[in-house]
C-alpha positions in Angstrom: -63.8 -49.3 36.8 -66.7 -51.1 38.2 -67.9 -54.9 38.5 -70.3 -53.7 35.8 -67.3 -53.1 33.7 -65.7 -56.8 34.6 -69.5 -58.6 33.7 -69.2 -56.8 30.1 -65.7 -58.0 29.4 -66.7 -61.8 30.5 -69.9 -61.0 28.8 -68.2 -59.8 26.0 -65.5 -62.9 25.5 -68.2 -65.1 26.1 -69.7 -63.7 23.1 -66.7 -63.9 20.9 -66.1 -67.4 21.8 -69.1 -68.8 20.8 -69.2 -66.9 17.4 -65.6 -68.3 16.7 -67.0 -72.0 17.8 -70.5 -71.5 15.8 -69.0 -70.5 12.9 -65.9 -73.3 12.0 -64.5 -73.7 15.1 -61.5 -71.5 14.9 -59.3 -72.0 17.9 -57.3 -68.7 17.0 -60.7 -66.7 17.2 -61.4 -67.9 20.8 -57.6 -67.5 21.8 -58.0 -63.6 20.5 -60.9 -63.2 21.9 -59.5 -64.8 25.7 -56.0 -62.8 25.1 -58.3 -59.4 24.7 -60.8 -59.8 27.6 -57.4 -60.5 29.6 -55.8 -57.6 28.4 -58.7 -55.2 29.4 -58.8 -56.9 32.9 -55.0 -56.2 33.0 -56.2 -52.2 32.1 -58.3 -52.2 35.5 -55.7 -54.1 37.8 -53.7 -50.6 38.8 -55.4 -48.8 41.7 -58.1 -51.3 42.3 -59.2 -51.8 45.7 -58.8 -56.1 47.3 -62.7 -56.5 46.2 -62.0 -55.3 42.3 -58.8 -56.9 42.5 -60.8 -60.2 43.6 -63.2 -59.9 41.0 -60.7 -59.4 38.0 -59.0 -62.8 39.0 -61.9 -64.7 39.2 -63.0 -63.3 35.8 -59.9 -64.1 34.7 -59.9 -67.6 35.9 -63.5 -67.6 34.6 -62.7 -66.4 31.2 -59.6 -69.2 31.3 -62.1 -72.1 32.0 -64.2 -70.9 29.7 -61.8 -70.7 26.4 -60.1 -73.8 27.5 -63.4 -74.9 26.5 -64.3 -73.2 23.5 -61.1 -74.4 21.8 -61.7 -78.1 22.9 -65.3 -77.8 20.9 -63.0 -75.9 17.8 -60.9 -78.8 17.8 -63.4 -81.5 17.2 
C-alpha cells in the first residue's frame, strides 16, 4: 500500500461524509463512513514501514477530526 492508497481512503470518507451531512444530516451515515475508512487503514497497518505507519495515524486522526465534525453539522 502506498500514500496514494491512504489520500483515497481520506479522500473517499471525506466524500461520504459530506453526502450523509448534504442529504438530512444523518449522523449514522458519517459514523459508517469514519468506522470504514478506519477499517481499511487498519488493512494497511501490518508490514508497513515507520513512514506508512506515520501516515495511517495521521489519516486516522484526520479522518477522526473530520467526522467529529460532520456529525456536529448532522445534529443541528
Amino acid at each position: 500500500m502506498t500514500l496514494q492508497a491512504i489520500s483515497a481512503i481520506v479522500l473517499d470518507f471525506e466524500a461520504a461524509a459530506l453526502r450523509a451531512v448534504a442529504n438530512g444530516g444523518s449522523v449514522s451515515d458519517v459514523e459508517a463512513a469514519r468506522d470504514d475508512a478506519d477499517d481499511k487503514l487498519r488493512e494497511m497497518k501490518p508490514g508497513a514501514d515507520a513512514d506508512l505507519l506515520d501516515a495511517i495515524f495521521a489519516a486516522a486522526l484526520e479522518i477522526g477530526t473530520k467526522a467529529d465534525m460532520a456529525i456536529q453539522a448532522a445534529r443541528k
